[in-house]
LOBA-565079 format. One record per residue (C-alpha): x negated, y negated, z; residue number from 1; residue in three letters; chain. Coordinates in steps of 0.02 Angstrom, whole numbers, plus 50000, padded with zeros to 5 digits. Each point is the difference from the previous one (the first is absolute). Last residue first. Layout:
<nodes>
> X;Y;Z;n;res;chain
> X;Y;Z;NUM;Ala;A
...
</nodes>
This chain:
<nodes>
> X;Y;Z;n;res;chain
> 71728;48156;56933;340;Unk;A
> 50072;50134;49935;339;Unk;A
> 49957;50178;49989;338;Unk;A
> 50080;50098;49840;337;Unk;A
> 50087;50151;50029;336;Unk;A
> 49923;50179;49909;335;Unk;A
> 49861;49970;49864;334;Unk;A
> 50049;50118;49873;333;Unk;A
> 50186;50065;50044;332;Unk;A
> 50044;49804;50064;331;Unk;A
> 49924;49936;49836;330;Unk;A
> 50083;50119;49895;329;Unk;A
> 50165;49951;50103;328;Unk;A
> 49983;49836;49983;327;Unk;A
> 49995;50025;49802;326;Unk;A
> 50165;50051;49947;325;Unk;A
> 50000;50135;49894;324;Unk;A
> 50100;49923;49827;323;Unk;A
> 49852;49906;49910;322;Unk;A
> 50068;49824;49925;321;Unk;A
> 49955;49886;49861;320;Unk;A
> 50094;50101;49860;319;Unk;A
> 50140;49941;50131;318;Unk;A
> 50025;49801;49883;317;Unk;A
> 50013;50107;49839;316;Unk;A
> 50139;50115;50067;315;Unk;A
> 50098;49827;50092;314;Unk;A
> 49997;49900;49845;313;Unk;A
> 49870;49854;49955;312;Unk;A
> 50048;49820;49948;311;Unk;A
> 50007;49904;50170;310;Unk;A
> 50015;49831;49999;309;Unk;A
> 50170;49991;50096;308;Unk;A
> 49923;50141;50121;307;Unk;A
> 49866;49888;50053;306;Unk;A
> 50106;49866;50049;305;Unk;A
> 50152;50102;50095;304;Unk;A
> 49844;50080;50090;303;Unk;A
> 49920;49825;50042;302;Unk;A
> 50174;49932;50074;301;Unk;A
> 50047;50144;50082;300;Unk;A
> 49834;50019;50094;299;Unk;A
> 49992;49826;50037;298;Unk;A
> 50179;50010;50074;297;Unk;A
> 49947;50158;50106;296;Unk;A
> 49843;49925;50060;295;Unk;A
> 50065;50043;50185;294;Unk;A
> 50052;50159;49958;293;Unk;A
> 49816;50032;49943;292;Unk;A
> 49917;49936;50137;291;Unk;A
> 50114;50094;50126;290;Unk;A
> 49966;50160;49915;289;Unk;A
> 49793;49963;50005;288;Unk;A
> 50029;49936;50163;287;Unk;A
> 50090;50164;50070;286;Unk;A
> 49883;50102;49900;285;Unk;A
> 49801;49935;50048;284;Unk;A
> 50012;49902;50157;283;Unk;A
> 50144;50072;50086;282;Unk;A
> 50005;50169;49951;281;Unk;A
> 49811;50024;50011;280;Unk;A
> 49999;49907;50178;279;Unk;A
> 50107;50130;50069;278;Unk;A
> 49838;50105;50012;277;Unk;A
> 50013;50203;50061;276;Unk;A
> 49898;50042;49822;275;Unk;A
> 50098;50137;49944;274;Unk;A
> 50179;49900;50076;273;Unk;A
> 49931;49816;49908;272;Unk;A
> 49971;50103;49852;271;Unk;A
> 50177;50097;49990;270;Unk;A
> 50106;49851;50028;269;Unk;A
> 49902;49903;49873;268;Unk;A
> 50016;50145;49862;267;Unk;A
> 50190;50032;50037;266;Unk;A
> 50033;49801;49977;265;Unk;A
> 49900;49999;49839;264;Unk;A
> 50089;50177;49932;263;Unk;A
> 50176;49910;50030;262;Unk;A
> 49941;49836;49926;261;Unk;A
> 49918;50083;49850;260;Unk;A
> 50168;50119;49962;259;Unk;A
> 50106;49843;49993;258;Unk;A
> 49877;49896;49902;257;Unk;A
> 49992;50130;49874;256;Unk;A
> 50205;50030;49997;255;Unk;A
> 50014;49812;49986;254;Unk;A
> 49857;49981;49856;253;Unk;A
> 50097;50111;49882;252;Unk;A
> 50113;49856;49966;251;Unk;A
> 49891;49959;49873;250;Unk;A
> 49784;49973;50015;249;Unk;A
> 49911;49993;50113;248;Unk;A
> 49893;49859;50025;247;Unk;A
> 50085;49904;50139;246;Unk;A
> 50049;50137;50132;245;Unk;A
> 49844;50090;49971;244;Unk;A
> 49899;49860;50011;243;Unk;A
> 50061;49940;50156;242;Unk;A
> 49999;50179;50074;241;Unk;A
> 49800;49983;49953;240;Unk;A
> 49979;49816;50063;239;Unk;A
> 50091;50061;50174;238;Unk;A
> 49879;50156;50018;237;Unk;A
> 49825;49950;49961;236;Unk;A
> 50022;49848;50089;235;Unk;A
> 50053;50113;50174;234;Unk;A
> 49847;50099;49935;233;Unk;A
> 49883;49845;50008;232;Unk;A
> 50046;49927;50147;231;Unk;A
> 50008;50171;50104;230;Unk;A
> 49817;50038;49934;229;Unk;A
> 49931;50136;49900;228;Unk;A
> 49906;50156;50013;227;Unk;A
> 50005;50155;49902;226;Unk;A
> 49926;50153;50085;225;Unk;A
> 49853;50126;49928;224;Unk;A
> 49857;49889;50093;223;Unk;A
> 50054;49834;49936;222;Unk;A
> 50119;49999;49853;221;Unk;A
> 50033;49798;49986;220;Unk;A
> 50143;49904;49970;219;Unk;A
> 50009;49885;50151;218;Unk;A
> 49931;49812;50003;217;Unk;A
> 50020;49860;49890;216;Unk;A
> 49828;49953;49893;215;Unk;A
> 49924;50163;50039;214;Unk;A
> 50148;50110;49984;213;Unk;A
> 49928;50092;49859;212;Unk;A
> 49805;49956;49961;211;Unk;A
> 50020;49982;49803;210;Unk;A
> 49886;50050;49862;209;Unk;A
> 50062;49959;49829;208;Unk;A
> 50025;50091;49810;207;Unk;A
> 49933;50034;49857;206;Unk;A
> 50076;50115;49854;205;Unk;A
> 50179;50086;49978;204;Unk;A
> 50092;49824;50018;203;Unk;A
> 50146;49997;50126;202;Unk;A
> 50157;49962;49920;201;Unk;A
> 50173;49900;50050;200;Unk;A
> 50111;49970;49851;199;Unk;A
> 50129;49849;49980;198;Unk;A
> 50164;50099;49986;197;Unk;A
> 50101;49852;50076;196;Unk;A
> 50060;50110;50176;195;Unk;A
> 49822;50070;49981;194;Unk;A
> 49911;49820;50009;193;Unk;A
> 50136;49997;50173;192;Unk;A
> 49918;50158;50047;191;Unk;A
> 49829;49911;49979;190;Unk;A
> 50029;49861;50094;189;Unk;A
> 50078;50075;50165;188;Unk;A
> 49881;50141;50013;187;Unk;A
> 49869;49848;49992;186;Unk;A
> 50093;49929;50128;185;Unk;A
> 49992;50145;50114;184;Unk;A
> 49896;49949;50127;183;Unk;A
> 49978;49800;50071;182;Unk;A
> 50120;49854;50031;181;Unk;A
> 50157;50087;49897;180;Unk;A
> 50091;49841;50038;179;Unk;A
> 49880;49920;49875;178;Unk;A
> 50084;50088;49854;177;Unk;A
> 49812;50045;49895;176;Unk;A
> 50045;49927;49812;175;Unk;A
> 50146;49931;49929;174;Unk;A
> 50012;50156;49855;173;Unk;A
> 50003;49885;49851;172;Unk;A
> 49852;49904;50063;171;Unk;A
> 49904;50137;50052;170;Unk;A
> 50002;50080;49824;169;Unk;A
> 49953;49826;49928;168;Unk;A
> 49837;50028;50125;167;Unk;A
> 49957;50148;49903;166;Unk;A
> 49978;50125;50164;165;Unk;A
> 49851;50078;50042;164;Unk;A
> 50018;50092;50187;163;Unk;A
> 49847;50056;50102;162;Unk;A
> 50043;49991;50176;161;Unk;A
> 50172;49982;49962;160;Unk;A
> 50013;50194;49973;159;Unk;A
> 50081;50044;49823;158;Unk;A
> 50162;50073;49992;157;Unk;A
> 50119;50124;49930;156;Unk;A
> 49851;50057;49875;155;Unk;A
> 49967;50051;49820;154;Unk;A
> 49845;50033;49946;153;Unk;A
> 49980;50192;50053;152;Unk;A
> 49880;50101;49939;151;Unk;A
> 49884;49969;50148;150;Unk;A
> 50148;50068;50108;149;Unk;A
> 49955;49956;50171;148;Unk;A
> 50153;49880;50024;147;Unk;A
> 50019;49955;50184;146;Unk;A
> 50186;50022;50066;145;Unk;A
> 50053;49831;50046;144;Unk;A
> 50179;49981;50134;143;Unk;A
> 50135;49945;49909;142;Unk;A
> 50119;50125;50067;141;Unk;A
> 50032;50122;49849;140;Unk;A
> 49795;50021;50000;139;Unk;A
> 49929;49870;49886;138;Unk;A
> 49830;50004;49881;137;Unk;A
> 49825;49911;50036;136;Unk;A
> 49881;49930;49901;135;Unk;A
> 49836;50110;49975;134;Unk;A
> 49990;50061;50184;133;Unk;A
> 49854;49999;50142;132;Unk;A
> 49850;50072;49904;131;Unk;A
> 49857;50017;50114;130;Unk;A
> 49864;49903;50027;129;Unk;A
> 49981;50034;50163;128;Unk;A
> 49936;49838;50076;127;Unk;A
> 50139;49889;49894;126;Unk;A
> 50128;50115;49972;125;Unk;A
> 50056;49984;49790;124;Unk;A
> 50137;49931;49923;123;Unk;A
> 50018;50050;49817;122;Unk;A
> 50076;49834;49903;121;Unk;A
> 50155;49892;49995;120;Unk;A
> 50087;49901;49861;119;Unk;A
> 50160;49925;49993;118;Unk;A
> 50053;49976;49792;117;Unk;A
> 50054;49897;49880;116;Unk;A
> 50011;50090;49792;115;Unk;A
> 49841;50014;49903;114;Unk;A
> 49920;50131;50104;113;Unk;A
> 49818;49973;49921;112;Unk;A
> 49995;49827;50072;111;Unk;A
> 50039;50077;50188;110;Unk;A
> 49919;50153;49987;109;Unk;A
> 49824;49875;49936;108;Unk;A
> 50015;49883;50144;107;Unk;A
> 50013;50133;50096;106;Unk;A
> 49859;50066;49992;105;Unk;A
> 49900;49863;49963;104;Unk;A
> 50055;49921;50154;103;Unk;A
> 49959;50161;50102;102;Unk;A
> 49820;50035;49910;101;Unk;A
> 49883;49997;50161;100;Unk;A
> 50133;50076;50127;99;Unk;A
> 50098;49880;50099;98;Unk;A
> 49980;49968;50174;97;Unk;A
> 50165;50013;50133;96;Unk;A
> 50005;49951;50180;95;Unk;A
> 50059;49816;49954;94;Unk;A
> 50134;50075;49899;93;Unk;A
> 49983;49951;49795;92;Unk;A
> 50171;49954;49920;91;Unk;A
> 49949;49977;49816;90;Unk;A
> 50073;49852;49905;89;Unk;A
> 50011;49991;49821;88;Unk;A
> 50032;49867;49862;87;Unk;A
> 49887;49895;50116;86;Unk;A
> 50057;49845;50056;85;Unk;A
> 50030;50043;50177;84;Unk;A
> 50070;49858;50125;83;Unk;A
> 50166;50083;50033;82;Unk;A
> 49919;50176;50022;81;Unk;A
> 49883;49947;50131;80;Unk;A
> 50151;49932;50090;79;Unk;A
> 50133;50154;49955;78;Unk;A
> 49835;50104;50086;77;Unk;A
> 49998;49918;50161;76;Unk;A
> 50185;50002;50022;75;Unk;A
> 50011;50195;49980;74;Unk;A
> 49816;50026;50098;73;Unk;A
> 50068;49926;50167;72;Unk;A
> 50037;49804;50035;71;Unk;A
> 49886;49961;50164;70;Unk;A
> 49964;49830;49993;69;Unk;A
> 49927;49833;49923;68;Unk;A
> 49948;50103;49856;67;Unk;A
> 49861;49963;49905;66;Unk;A
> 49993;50033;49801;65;Unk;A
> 49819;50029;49962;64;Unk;A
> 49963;50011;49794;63;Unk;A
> 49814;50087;50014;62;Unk;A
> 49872;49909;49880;61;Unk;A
> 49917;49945;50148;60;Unk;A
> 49980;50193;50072;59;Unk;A
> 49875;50000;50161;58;Unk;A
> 49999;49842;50073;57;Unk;A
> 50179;49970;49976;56;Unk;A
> 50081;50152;50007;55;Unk;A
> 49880;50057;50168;54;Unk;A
> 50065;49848;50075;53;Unk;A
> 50160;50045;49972;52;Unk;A
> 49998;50177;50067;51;Unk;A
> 49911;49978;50153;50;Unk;A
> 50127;50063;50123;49;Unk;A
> 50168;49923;50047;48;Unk;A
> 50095;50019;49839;47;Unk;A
> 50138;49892;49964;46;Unk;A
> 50047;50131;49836;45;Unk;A
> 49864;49939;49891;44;Unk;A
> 50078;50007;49826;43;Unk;A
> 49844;50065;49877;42;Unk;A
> 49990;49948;49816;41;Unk;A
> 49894;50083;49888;40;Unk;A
> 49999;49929;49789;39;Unk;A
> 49951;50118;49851;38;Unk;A
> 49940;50017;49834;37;Unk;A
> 49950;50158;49986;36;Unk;A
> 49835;50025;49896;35;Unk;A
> 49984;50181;50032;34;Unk;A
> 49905;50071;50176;33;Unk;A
> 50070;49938;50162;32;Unk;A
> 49873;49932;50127;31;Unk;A
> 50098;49853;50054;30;Unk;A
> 50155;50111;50046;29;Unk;A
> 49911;50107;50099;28;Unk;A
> 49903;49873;50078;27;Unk;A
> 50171;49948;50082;26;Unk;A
> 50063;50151;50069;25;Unk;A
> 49835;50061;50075;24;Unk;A
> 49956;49798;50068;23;Unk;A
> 50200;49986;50062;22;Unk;A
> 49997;50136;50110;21;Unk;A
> 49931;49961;50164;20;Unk;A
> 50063;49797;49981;19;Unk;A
> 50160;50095;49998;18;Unk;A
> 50099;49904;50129;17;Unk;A
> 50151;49991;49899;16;Unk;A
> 49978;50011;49801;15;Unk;A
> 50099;50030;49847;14;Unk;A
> 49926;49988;49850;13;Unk;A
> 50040;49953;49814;12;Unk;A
> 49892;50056;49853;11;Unk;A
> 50065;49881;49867;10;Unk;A
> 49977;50077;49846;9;Unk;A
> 49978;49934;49793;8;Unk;A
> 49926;49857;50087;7;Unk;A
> 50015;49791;49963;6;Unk;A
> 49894;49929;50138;5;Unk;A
> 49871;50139;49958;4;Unk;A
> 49882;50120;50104;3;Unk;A
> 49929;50118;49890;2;Unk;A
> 49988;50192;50020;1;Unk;A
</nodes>
């Protein structure tokens, strides 16, 4: 890989007190193989560790975008985005590292497609090494069922840890909604690509390491239970009724959003009871409900938008989808989370 002030890819990332993680994520990108031409520009999030002075010492050829304060990962990326030049930008996490031949890799897919595309590749545990999903698909509720399928191209969604997107694409979509803050705005992007049949793949070679929940917290299997924190499920769960409610398409969206609401409301009611806490009502549900009635004009307004543009029908739009919802595979493998 070269370093060039006019790149084929901008490698854009994301960091908040990370100085821990940048050297892995970074020399990953500097020791790709192929003769990418490629620029790496980091948005420091107002960190409070040693993360800038690492940048500059360390990586001088690194594009640093301070932040005077705390913005979250969906402003943070529309910044590094609007200063790319590269045809391409990559979404890299912090906590992620690219195998040796990434760029290459999809580089190539991406040429050999010949139509726009959103990219993602196999996402692999970081001390394990095991496979973590290929893309992901949709359960009926929005929430991402991991695609294992090695035969499978074709994916709902890509994780924004490791998400190529021609920046034109990005463009036409608007990008990360900054309400969103953090979660699910990758979910967000690539179901509106859907809406405008722009294809999301995950390439059948290479891949990246990532260290889940490393960068934000929560959304780990420790010890046979999945853990997570209140913040980061009560995220999880207003950005993915938000995309539900603007994505979908039709009028079948009010019988979906119906059904979602009632199911959301029995789910809280029945964890904060199991584990004896009000506190998961309040902090996770309640707020994630209140959040989303309170963005109710933004919500109209971005769904009315999206929908305008799109060109796909309701049947080709659900290819996307698995019908057994996934909360209760995780619930009958790993029984109820623990937050923190």
């Amino acid at each position: 890989m070269r370093v060039a002030s006019q790149p084929d890819c901008s490698v854009c990332i994301a960091n908040y007190n990370g100085e821990h993680l940048l050297a892995d994520c970074i020399d990953s990108i500097l020791t790709q193989r192929g003769n990418i031409l490629c620029e790496i520009i980091v948005h420091d999030d107002a960190s409070t560790d040693g993360s800038l002075d690492l940048l500059s010492s360390r990586y001088p050829q690194v594009l640093v975008i301070p932040s005077e304060s705390n913005v979250g990962f969906c402003i943070a990326n529309n910044r590094m985005v609007d200063k790319a030049s590269g045809r391409y930008v990559l979404l890299l996490n912090n906590d992620a590292a690219l195998f040796p031949d990434a760029l290459m890799v999809l580089s190539t897919h991406a040429e050999a497609l010949g139509t726009p595309a959103i990219l993602t590749m196999p996402q692999y545990e970081w001390i394990s090494g095991d496979l973590v999903d290929r893309g992901c698909l949709l359960d009926p509720f929005y929430n991402p069922v991991p695609n294992l399928d090695a035969s499978r191209q074709d994916v709902a969604y890509g994780i924004g840890a490791c998400l190529w997107v021609p920046r034109d694409v990005w463009s036409a979509l608007g990008g990360f909604p900054e309400w969103m803050e953090s979660i699910g705005e990758d979910l967000y992007l690539c179901c509106c690509a859907h809406l405008q049949n722009i294809p999301i793949q995950v390439t059948t070679s290479s891949g990246y390491r990532h260290r889940q929940g490393a960068s934000f917290g929560g959304n780990r299997v420790e010890q046979g239970n999945l853990n997570t924190t209140y913040r980061r499920r009560m995220l999880s769960e207003r950005n993915k009724t938000c995309v539900l409610f603007i994505c979908t398409p039709t009028l079948a969206v009010w019988p979906l959003l119906g059904l979602h609401l009632a199911l959301l409301i029995l789910e809280g009611a029945a964890l904060s009871l199991a584990k004896w806490s009000p506190h998961i009502w309040t902090r996770i549900y309640m707020a994630a409900l209140g959040d989303a009635i309170r963005f109710r004009k933004n919500l109209r307004d971005c769904r009315s938008n999206q929908q305008r543009r799109a060109s796909t029908s309701l049947g080709s739009y659900l290819r996307i989808f698995v019908p057994y919802p996934q909360k209760i595979r995780l619930l009958l493998r790993y029984g109820l989370p623990n937050l923190k």
